[in-house]
C-alpha positions as CSV (number, residue, x, y, z in Angstrom):
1,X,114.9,101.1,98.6
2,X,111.4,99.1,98.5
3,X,110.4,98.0,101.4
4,X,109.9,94.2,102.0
5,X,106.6,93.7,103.8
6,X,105.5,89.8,105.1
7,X,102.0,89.4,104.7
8,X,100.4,86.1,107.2
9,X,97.1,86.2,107.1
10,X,94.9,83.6,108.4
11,X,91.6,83.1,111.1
12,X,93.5,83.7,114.2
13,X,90.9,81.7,116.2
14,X,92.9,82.4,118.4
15,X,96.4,83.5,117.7
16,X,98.9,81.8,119.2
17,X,103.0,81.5,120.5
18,X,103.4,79.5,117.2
19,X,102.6,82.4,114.5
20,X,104.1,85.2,116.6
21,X,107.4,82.7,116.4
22,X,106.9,82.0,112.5
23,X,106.6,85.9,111.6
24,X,109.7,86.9,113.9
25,X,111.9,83.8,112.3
26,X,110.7,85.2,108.4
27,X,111.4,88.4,109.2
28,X,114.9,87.6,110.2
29,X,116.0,85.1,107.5
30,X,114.5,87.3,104.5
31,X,115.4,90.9,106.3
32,X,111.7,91.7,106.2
33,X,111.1,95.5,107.1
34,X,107.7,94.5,108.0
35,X,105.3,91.8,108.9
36,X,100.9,92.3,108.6
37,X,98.9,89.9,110.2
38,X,95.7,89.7,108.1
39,X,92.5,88.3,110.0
40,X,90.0,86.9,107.6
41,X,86.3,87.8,107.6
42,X,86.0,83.7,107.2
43,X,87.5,81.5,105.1
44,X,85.5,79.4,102.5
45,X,87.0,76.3,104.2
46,X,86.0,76.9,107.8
47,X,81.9,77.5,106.5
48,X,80.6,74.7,108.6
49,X,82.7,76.0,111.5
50,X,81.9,78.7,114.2
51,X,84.6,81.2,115.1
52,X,84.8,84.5,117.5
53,X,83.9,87.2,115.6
54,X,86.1,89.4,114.0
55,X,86.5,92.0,116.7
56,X,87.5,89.7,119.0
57,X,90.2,88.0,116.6
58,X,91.5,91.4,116.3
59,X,91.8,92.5,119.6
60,X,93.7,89.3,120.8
61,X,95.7,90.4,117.7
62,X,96.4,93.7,118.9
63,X,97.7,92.6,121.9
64,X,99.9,89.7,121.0
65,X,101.7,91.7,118.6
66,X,101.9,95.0,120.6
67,X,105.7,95.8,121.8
68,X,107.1,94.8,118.6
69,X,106.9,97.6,116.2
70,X,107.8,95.6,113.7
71,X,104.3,93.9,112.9
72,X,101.6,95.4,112.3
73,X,97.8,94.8,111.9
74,X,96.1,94.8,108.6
75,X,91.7,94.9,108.5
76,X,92.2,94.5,104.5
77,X,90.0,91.2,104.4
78,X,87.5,93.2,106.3
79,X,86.9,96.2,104.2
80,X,87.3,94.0,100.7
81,X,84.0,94.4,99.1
82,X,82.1,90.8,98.8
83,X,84.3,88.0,98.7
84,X,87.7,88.2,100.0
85,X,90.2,86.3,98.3
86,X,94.1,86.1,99.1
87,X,94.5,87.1,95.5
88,X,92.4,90.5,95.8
89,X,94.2,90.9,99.2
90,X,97.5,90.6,97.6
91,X,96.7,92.9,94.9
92,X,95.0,95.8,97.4
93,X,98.4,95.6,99.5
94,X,100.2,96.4,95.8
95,X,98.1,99.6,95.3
96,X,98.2,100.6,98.3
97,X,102.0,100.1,98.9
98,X,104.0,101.0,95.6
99,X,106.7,99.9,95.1
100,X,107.2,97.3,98.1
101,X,108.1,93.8,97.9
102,X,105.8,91.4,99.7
103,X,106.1,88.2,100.6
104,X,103.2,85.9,101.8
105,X,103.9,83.5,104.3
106,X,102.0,80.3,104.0
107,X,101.9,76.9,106.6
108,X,103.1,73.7,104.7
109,X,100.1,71.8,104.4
110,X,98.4,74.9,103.4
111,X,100.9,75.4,100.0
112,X,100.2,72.3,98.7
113,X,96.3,72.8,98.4
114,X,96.9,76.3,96.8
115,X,95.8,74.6,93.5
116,X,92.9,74.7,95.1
117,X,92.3,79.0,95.9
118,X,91.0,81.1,93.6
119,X,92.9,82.7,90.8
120,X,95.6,80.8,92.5
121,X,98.6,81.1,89.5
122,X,97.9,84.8,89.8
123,X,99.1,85.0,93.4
124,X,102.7,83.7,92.4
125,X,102.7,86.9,90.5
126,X,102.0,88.7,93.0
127,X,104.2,87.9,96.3
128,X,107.3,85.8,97.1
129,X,105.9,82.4,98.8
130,X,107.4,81.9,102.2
131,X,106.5,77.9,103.0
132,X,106.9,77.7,106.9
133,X,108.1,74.3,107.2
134,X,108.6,71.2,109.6
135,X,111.9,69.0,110.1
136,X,110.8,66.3,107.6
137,X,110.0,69.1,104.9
138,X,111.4,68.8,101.7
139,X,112.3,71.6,98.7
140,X,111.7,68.8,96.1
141,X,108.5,69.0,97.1
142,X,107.8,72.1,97.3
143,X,109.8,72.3,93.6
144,X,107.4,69.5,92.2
145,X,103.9,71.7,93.1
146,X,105.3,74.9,91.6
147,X,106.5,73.1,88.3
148,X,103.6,70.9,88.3
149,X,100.7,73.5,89.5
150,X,102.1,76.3,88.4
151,X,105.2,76.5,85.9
152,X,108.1,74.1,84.3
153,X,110.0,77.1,84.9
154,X,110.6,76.6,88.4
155,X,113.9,76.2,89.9
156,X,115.9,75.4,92.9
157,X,118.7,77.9,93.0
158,X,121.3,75.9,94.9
159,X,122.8,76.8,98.9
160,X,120.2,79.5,99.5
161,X,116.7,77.7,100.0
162,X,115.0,79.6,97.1
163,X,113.2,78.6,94.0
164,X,113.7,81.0,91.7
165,X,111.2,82.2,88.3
166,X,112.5,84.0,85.2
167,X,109.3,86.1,85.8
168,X,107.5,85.0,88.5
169,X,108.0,85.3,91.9
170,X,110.2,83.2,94.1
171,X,109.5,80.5,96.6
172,X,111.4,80.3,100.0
173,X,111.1,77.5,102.0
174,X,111.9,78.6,105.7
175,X,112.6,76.1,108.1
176,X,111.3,77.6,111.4
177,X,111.3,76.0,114.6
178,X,108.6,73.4,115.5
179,X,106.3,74.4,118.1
180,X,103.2,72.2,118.3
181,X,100.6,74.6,118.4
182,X,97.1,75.1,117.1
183,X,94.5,76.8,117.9
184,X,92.2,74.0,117.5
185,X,93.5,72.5,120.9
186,X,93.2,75.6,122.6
187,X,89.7,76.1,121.6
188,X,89.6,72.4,123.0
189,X,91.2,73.6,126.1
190,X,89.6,77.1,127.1
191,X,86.8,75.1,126.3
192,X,87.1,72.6,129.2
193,X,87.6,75.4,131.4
194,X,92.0,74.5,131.2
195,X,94.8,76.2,131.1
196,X,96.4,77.8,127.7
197,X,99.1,79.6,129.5
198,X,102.2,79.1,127.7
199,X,100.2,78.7,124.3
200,X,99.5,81.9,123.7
201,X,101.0,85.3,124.8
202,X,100.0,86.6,128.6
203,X,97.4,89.5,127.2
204,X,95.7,87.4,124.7
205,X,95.0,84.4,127.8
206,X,93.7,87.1,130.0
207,X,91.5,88.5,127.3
208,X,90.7,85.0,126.3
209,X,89.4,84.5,130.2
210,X,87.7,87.9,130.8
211,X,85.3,87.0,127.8
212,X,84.7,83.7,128.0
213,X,85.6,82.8,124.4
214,X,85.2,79.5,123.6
215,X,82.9,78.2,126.6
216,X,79.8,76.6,125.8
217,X,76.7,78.8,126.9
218,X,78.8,81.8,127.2
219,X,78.4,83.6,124.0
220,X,81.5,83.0,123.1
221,X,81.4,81.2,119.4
222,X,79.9,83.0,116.9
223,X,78.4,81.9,113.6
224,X,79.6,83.8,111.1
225,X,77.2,82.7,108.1
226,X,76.1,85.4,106.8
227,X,80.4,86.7,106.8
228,X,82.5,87.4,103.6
229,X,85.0,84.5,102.6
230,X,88.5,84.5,102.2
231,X,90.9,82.0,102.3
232,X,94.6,81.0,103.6
């Protein structure tokens, strides 16, 4: 039996209560096996922006996500060659997993500006869609993009919160529970020298503290310009 890996890749800047919640609630409504988290180098949408660097992203990863053997860590954007794309991602975690079903989880807002990625059609081919959504989400919505942005074959397939392809791959819109968390506020926070307890797990607020990430003067931001791209 294949097994059925989640794939949430995404800056991490830093990772927070609110992803570790959207992985465990995708992995229980689609019986995921597996879920990666997949830090980008830097996506082409954040260029202007500074971030951590990537070792630092990763060890906050490491230890939110340690305890639960069932997420793992992935450095795939890392050792992509030149530009890193969620397509080439994707299609590196084919090869290098046969025969497993993936499924890429994606924020709301983020779907809808998929039309927007590069080689996006291809990456329906490639993965199931998982759309984490809010309350006020809708599946007509979601249904509207796919048909309009990427095939009139599109359908709702009624009672189980799936859009369903004759050829592509489906779309699931999960609706997971709301936590109003970003990592933009607790950059705000940590930088104002404030507490993100409660926003993040225990280890990854310590770490956060030790190394002053995100104070002015401390060294903590890091511009990444000369960094590979990737987006999502």
């Amino acid at each position: 039996m294949p097994l059925r890996l989640g794939i949430l890749g995404g800056t991490f800047d830093p990772v927070h209560l609110g992803h570790l919640r959207a992985a465990e609630e995708a992995m229980e409504f689609l019986g995921l096996d597996q879920i990666c988290f997949v830090p980008v180098a830097l996506p082409p949408h954040k260029l202007e922006k500074n971030i951590v660097s990537f070792e630092s992203r990763w060890r906050m990863l490491q230890l939110a996500i340690n305890g639960n053997p069932r997420f793992c860590l992935s450095d795939m954007e890392l050792r992509l060659p030149g530009k890193s794309y969620t397509v080439n991602s994707l299609k590196n975690f084919g090869k290098e997993n046969p025969g497993t079903e993936l499924f890429f989880l994606v924020g709301y807002d983020a779907f809808f500006e998929m039309d927007t990625w590069y080689e996006y059609k291809k990456i329906f081919a490639l993965a199931d869609i998982v759309v984490l959504c809010r309350p006020e989400c809708r599946q007509d919505e979601i249904l509207e993009f796919a048909t309009g942005k990427v095939s009139g074959l599109y359908e709702a397939v009624p009672g189980t919160g799936r859009i369903g392809h004759p050829e592509l791959c489906s779309i699931y819109n999960l609706l997971n529970t709301r936590m109003d968390i970003s990592s933009t506020r607790i950059r705000e926070l940590a930088a104002q020298r404030r507490s993100i307890r409660y926003l993040v797990p225990d280890s990854v607020w310590s770490y956060i503290a030790e190394n002053a990430l995100y104070q002015k003067g401390s060294g903590g931001p890091v511009n990444f310009e000369l960094a590979r791209n990737g987006d999502g």
